[in-house]
C-alpha positions in Angstrom: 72.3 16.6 83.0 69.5 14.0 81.8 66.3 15.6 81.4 62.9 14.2 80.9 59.5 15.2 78.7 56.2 12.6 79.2 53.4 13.3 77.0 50.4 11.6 78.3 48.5 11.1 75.1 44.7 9.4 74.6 46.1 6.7 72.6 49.6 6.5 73.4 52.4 7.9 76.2 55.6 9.2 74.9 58.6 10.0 76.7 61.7 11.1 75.7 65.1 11.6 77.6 67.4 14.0 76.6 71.2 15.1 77.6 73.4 17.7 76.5 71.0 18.4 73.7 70.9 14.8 72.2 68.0 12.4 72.8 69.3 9.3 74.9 66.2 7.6 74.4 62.5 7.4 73.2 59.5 5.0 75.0 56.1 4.7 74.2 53.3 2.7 75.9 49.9 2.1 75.3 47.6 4.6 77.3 45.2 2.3 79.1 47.5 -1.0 79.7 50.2 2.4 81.1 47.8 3.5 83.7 46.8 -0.1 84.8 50.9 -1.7 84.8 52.2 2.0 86.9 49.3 4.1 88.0 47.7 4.1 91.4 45.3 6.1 93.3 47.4 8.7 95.9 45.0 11.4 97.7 42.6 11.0 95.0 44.8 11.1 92.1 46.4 8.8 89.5 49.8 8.9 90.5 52.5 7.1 88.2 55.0 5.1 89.9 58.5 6.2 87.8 60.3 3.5 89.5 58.3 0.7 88.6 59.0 1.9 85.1 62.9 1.2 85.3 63.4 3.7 82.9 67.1 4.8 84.8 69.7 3.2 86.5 69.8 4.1 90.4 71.5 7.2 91.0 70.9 8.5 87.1 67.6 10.0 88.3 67.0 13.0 85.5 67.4 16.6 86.6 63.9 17.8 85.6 61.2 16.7 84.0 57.9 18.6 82.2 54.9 16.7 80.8 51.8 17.7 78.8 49.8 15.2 76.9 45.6 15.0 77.4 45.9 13.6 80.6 48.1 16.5 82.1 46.2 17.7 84.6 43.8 14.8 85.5 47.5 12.6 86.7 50.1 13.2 89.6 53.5 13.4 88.0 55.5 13.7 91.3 58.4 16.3 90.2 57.2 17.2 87.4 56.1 20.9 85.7 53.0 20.7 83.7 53.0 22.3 80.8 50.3 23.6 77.4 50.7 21.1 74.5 50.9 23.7 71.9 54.0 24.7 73.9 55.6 20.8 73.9 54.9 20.8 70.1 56.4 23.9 68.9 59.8 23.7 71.2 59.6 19.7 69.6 59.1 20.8 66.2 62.0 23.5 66.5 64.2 21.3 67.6 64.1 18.3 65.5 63.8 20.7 62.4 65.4 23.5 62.9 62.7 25.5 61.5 61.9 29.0 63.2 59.2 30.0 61.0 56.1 27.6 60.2 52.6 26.4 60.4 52.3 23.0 62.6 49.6 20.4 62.3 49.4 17.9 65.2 47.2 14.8 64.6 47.0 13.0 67.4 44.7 10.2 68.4 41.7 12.5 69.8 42.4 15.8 68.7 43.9 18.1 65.9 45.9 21.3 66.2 47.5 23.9 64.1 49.8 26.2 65.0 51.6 29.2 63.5 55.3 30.0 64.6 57.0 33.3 63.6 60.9 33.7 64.4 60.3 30.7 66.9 57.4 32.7 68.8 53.9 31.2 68.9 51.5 33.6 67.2 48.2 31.8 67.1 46.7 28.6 67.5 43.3 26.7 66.6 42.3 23.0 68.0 39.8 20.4 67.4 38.6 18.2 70.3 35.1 18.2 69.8 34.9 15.5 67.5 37.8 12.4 66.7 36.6 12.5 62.9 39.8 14.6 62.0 42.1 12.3 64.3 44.1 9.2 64.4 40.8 7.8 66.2 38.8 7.8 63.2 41.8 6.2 60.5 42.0 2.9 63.6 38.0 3.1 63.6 38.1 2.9 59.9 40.6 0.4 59.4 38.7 -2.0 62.0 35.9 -1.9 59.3 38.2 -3.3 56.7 39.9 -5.6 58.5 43.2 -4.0 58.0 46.2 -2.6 60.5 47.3 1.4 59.8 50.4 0.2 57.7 48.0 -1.1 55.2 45.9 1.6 55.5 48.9 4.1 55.3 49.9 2.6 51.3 47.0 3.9 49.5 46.2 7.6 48.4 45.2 7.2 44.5 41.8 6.7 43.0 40.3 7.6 46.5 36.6 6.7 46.9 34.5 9.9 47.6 33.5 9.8 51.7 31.4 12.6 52.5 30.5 11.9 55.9 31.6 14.6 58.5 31.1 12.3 61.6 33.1 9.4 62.4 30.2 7.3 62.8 28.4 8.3 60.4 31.3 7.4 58.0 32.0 4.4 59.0 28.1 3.9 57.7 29.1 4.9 55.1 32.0 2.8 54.1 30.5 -0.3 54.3 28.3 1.1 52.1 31.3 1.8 49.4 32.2 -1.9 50.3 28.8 -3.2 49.6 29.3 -1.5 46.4 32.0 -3.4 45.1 35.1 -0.8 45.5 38.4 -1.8 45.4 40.1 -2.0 48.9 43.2 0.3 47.9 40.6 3.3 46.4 38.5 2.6 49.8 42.0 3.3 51.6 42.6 5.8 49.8 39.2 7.5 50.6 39.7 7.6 54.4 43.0 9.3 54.4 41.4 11.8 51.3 38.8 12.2 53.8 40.9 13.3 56.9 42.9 15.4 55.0 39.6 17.3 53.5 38.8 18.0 57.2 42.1 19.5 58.5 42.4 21.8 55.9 39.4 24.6 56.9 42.2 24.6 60.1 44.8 25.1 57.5 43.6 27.7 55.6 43.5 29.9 58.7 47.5 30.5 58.8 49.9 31.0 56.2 51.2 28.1 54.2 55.2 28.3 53.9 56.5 25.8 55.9 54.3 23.1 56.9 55.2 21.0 60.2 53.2 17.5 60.3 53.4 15.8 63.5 51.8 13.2 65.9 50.8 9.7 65.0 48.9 10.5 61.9 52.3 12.2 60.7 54.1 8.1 59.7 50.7 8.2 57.2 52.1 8.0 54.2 49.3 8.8 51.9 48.3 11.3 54.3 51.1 13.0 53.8 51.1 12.4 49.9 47.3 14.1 49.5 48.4 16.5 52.2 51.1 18.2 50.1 48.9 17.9 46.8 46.1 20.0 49.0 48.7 22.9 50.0 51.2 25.0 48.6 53.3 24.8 51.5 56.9 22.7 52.1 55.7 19.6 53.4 58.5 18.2 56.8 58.0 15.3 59.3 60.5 15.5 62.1 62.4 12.6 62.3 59.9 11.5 65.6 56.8 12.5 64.6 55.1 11.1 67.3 57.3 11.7 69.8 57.9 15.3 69.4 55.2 16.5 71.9 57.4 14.4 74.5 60.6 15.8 72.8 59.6 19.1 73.3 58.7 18.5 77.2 62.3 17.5 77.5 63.8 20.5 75.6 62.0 22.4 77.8 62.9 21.0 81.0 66.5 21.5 80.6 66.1 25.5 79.8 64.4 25.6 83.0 66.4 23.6 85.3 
């Protein structure tokens, strides 16, 4: 039995197909050129067309299928369960790692959340979406200042210039500023992903720190995740998908239920 998770993200959509436990296959798209290639307005909804997508063969149709994702409950997914992202996260988490007990961080690209887990039960939650400067939002916004991709961005975490800014606009003021002032690219690097992980961690501090869970997009940061683990005293762990798990999670889910 093939099952499927979709999580409709603000920067990307992940899905993932899973079968007897084993993930056949991971997709991503972009968000906007996703919408515009398979969604269409039915009784005054985006509706995505699955077929257009070619994702199976005819007759291999999945069994079930659950989606979460920022745009959950604004799209028609015809056949599909909707589900609470905090959900998708810890049921991806679980199963990639293994872990039962743990503190997750999601960073995706609009939002953050943190999660604590107890004997693979959800105890409490706590999410940012009131402002992108703690997302993967503000690390494109700030590498489009310095003219670099996030893989460039992603090398850098020592000698970090000081950014104190606590909006994303306001910051990105204030690194051409540092530029003006003659800093080196890798410290200004360096500085942005010091700077995000200085605003997740008042989030952090809120659950215990034994295990710590780093997913989403901001997860394949490298020197995020290097200042990260110098900032807690927990185990730092990336799933193997990072930012696939949401998706991953959809699909674990949809095969307890079907």
């Amino acid at each position: 039995m093939t099952t499927l998770g979709i999580d409709l993200g603000s920067r990307k959509v992940k899905i993932a197909a899973l079968r007897a436990g084993e993930i056949l296959w991971l997709r991503d798209f972009d968000t906007i050129p996703f919408y515009k290639s398979y969604g269409g307005l039915h009784k005054g909804h985006l509706t995505i067309d699955f077929a257009a997508l070619e994702l199976f063969q005819d007759g291999d149709a999945p069994a079930a299928m659950v989606a979460t994702g920022y745009g959950r409950n604004t799209i028609n997914l015809q056949g599909a369960r909707v589900i609470p992202e905090i959900q998708a996260h810890v049921a991806g988490a679980r199963f990639q790692t293994g872990c039962d007990t743990f503190t997750l961080i999601d960073l995706g690209g609009q939002d953050t959340k943190v999660a604590r887990v107890e004997e693979g039960i959800l105890q409490d939650f706590l999410m940012n979406d009131k402002c992108a400067a703690s997302s993967g939002r503000y690390l494109e916004n700030m590498a489009q200042v310095l003219d670099i991709d996030l893989d460039e961005l992603a090398r850098y975490a020592d000698n970090p210039v000081a950014l104190d800014a606590t909006c994303g606009i306001f910051g990105e003021s204030e690194l051409i500023g540092k530029i003006v002032e003659g800093h080196p690219l890798p410290h200004l690097c360096a500085g942005i992903n010091a700077t995000l992980v200085k605003r997740v961690m008042p989030m952090l501090r809120r659950f215990p720190q034994d295990v710590l869970l780093v997913t989403g997009g901001v997860a394949r940061n490298q020197a995020f995740r290097q200042l990260l683990q110098q900032a807690v005293a927990a185990r730092l762990l990336m799933p193997p998908h990072p930012q696939h798990n949401g998706a991953i999670g959809c699909a674990i889910l949809a095969s307890t239920s079907s």
